[in-house]
C-alpha positions in Angstrom: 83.4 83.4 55.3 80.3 82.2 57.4 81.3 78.6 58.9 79.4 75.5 60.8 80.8 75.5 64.1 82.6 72.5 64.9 81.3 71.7 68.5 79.0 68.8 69.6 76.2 71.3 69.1 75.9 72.6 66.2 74.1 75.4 65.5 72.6 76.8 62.2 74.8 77.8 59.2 74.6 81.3 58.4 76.6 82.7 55.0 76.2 82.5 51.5 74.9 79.2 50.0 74.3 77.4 46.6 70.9 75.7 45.6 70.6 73.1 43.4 68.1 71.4 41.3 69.0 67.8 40.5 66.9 65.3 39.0 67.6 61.5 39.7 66.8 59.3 36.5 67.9 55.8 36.4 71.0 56.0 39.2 72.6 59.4 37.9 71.8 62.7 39.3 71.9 65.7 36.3 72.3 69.4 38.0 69.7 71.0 36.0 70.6 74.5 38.1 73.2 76.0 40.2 72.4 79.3 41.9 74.5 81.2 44.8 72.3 82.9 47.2 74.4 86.0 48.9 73.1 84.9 52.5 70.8 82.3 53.9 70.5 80.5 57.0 70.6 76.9 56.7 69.0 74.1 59.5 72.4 72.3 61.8 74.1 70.1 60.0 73.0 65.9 60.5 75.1 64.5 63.0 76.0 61.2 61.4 77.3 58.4 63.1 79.8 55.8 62.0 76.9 53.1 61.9 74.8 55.9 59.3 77.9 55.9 57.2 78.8 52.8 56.9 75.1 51.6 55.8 72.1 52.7 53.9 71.7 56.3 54.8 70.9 58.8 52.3 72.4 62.4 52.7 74.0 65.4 51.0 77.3 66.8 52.2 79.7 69.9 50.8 83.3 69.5 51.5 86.2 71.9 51.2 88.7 72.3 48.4 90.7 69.7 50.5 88.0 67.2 50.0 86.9 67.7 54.3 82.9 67.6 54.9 81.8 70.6 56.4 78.0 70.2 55.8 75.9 67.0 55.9 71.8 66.9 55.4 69.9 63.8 55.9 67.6 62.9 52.8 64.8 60.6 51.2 66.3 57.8 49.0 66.3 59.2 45.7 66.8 56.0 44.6 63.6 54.4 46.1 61.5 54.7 42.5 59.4 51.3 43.4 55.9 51.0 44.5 54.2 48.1 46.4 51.5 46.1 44.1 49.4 43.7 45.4 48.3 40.7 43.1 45.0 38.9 43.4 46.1 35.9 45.3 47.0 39.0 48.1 50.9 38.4 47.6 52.7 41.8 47.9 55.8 42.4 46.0 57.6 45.7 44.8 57.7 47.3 40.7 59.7 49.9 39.8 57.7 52.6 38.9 60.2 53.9 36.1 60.1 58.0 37.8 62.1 61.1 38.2 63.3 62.2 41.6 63.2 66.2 41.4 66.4 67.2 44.8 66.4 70.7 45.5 69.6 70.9 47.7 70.7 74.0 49.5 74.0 73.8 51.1 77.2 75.9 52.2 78.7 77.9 49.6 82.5 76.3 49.7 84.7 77.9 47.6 87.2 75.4 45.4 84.3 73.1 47.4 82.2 69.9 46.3 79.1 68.4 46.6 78.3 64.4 47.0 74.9 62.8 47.3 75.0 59.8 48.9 71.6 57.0 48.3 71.1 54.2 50.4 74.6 54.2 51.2 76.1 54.2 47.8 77.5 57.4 46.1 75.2 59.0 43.0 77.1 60.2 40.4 76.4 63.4 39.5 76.4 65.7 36.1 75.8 68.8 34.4 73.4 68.0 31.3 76.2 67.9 29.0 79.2 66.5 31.4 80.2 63.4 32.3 78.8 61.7 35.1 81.4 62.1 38.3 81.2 61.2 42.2 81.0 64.9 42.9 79.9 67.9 41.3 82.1 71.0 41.9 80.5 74.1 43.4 80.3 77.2 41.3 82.8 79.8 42.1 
């Protein structure tokens, strides 16, 4: 099995990989598709720092059956749905514009593996259109 490699410089991952269509609707992320791709090369994996964790960053990782990250991605808040309006005394302030945020997430194919997304530092649960919402959605054997 293809892996990332584990020094200071990554480099590309190379190996088989699932894509996933999620679509963000009112804080919960629904899996609309899962597809395994036999062999694709993926960008290095984001090199997060303690500071990225521990605050508002948005990201997707896979981990291993044993619950490790061994892929990380950087993201756009999916959670940002809210547009700036400006009233006609020229005050600005923020509405939420009510939308869907369409993901299309490509990472390592793990087996027994998971995936998390993570949206301005809080964990978005994640289901199948019929399943209950979880913190991770298992990866398709």
């Amino acid at each position: 099995m293809a892996t990332v490699d584990s020094d200071p410089k990554r480099r590309a991952y190379r190996g088989p990989v699932v894509r996933l269509h999620v679509v963000v609707s009112d804080g919960v992320g629904v899996v609309r598709s899962a597809r395994t791709v036999d062999r694709m090369t993926l960008r290095a994996p984001w090199q997060a720092t303690d500071r990225d964790l521990a605050g508002r960053a948005s990201f997707v990782e896979a981990t291993d059956a044993d619950g490790q990250v061994v892929y990380r991605q950087r993201i756009a808040d999916p959670g940002d749905a809210s547009v700036e309006v400006f009233d006609r005394g020229g005050e600005i302030h923020r509405e939420d514009n009510q939308r869907e945020v369409h993901l299309d997430v490509t990472i390592p194919a793990v087996k027994g593996g998971h995936v998390r997304v993570v949206a301005a530092g809080k964990r978005l649960p994640l289901r199948t259109r019929k399943g209950k919402a979880r913190e991770e959605y298992a990866l398709p054997s």
